[in-house]
C-alpha positions as CSV (number, residue, x, y, z in Angstrom):
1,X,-8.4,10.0,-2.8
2,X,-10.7,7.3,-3.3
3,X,-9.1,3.8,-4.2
4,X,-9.6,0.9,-1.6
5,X,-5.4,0.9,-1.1
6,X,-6.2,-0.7,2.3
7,X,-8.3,-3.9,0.8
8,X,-7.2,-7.3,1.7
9,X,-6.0,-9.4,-1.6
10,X,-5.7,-13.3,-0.5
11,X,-3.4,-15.7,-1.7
12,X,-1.6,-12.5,-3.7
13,X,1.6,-10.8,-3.5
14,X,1.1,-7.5,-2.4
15,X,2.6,-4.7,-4.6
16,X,4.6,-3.4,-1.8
17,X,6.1,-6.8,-1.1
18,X,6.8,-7.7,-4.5
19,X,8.7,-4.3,-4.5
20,X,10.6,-4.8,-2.0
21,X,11.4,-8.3,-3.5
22,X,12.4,-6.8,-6.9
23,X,14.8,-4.1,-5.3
24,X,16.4,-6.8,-2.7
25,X,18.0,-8.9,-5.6
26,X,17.5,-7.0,-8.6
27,X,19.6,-9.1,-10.7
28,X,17.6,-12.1,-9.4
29,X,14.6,-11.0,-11.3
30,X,13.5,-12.2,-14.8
31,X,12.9,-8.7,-15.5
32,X,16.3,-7.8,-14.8
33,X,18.2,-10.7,-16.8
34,X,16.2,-9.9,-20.0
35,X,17.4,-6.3,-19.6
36,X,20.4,-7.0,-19.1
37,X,21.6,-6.7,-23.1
38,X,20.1,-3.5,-22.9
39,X,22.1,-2.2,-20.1
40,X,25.6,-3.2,-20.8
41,X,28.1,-2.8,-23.5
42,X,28.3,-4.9,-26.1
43,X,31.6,-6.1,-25.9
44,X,30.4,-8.0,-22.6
45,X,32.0,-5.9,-20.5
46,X,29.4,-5.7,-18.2
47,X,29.9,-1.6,-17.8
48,X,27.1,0.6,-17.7
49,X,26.7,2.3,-20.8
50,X,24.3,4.2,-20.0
51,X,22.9,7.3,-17.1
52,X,20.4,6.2,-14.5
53,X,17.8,7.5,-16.0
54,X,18.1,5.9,-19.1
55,X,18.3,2.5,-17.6
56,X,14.7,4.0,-15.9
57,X,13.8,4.2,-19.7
58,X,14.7,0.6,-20.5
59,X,13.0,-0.9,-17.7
60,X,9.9,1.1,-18.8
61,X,9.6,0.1,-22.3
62,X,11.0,-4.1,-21.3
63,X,7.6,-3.7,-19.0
64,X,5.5,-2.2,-21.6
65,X,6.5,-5.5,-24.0
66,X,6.2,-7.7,-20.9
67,X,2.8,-6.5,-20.6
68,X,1.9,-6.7,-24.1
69,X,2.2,-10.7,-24.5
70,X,0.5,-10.8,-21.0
71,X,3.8,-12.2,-18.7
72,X,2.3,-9.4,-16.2
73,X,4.4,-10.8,-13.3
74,X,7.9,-9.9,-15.5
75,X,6.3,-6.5,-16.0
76,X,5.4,-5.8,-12.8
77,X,9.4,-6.7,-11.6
78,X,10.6,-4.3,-14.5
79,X,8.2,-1.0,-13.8
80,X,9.1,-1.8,-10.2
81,X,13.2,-1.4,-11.0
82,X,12.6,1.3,-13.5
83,X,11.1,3.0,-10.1
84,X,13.6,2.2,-7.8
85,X,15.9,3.7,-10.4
86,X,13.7,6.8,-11.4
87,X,14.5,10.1,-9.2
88,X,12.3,11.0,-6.0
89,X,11.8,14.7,-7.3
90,X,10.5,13.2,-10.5
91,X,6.9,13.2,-9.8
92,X,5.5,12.4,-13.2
93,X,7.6,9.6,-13.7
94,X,7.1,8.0,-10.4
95,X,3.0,8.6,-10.9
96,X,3.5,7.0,-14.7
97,X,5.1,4.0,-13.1
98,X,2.7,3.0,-11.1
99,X,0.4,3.3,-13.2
100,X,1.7,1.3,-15.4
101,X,1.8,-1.4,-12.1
102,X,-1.5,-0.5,-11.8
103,X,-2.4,-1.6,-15.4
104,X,-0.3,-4.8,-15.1
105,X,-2.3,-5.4,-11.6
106,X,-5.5,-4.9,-13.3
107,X,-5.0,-7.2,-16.1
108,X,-3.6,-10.1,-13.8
109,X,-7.1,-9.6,-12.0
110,X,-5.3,-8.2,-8.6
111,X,-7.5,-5.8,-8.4
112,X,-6.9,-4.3,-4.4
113,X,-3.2,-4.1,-5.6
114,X,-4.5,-2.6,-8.3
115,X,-5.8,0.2,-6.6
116,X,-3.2,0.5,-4.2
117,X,-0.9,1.6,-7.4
118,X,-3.7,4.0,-8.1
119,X,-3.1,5.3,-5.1
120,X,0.3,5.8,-5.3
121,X,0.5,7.3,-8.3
122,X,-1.8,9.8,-7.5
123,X,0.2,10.3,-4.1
124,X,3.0,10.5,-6.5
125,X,1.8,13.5,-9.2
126,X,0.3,15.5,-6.2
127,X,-2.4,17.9,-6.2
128,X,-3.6,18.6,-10.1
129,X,-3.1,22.5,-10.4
130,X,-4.8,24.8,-12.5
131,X,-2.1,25.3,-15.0
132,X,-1.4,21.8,-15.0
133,X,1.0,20.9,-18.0
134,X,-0.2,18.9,-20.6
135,X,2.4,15.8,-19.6
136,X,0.9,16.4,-16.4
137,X,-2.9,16.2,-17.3
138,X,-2.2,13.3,-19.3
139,X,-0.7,11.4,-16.7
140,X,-3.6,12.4,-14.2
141,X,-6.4,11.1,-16.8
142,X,-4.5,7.8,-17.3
143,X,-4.2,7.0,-13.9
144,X,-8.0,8.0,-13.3
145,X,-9.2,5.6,-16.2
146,X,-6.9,2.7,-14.5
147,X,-8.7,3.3,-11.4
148,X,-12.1,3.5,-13.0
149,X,-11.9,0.4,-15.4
150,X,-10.3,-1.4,-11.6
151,X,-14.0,-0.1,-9.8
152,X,-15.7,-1.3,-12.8
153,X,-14.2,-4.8,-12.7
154,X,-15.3,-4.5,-9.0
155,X,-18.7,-3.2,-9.5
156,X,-17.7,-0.9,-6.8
157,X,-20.7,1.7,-7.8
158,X,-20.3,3.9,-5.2
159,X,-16.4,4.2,-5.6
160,X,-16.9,4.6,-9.5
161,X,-19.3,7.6,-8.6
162,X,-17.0,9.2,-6.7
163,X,-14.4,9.3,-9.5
164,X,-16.8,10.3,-11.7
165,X,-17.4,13.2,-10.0
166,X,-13.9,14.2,-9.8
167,X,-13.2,13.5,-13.3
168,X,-15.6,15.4,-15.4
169,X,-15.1,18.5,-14.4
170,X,-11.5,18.3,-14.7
171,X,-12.2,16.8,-18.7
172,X,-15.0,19.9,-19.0
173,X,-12.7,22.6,-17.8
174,X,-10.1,21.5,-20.0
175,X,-12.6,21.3,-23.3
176,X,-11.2,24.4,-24.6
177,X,-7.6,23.6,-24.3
178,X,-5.4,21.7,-26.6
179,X,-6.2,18.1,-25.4
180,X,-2.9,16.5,-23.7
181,X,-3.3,13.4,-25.4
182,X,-5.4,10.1,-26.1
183,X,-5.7,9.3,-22.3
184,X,-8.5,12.0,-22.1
185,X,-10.8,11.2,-25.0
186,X,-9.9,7.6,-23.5
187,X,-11.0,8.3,-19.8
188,X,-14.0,10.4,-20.7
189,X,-15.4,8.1,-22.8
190,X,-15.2,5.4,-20.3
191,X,-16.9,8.1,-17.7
192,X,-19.3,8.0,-20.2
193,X,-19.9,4.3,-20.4
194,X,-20.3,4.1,-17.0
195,X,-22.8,7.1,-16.6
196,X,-24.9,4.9,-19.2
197,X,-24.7,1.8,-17.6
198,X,-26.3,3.6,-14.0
199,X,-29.1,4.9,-15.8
């Protein structure tokens, strides 16, 4: 799929590097440490109370916070341990992750490692079927408007007609289902936007 994965970023972290960085000392992190009430007992104990997916969970939302009063590094370092935690089977959660890396990357302005999360997470969902679940189409649209608002930023036109042209008919097909979620409305207005802006 189209997304410019391969781009050069100077003077950046790439996203594979700072994952690797995140999973080689985990507890290093400043995701990690302000997590760390969240993942133990609270009788300082220091057990785990709770399964590895649930700790998946809690490095999810501590990123979506993160990301919310714009310390985008911290986020980054907590969706990448709530990935190196989340099942390789588990498709839809790997693809959300990186999106939400993606996102993170996107708002920090690292815009090739934006895309290169794009990539992944598409990578990660797989081909969209025809009787795509509505988790599943929800997931697909969000990643899709990350990549499109990243080609926007770029004023990559030609990439951002090549998404275009993947995404509508994907969001017309599905006009007579029940909608999967905001992500849709979200992404086809912006496909919108953008179809305005090239005329």
């Amino acid at each position: 799929p189209a997304g410019g994965g391969g781009r050069a970023s100077p003077g950046r972290r790439p996203a594979a590097d700072s994952a690797k960085a995140a999973s080689a000392n985990p507890d290093d992190s400043p995701a990690s440490q302000s997590a760390r009430p969240l993942v133990e007992k609270p009788d300082g104990a220091g057990e785990v109370a709770q399964s590895r997916t649930s700790h998946c969970d809690l490095f999810e939302r501590l990123g979506l916070v993160l990301a919310l009063v714009s310390r985008y590094d911290e986020a980054r370092d907590a969706y990448t341990r709530g990935l190196s935690l989340a099942p390789d089977a588990d498709g839809g959660r790997n693809a959300r992750l990186h999106s939400l890396i993606g996102g993170v990357e996107n708002s920090a302005h690292r815009f090739a490692d934006a895309l290169e999360q794009w990539d992944l997470a598409e990578a990660a969902l797989g081909q969209l079927s025809a009787d795509a679940d509505a988790e599943c189409l929800a997931t697909w649209f969000t990643l899709q408007q990350g990549r499109i608002t990243t080609l926007y930023s770029l004023g990559d036109t030609d990439e951002l007609d090549s998404i275009v042209t993947r995404v509508k008919p994907v969001d017309e097909a599905r006009g007579t289902a029940p909608p999967p979620g905001k992500p849709v409305a979200a992404a086809a207005h912006r496909i919108d936007d953008v179809q305005h802006l090239r005329r």
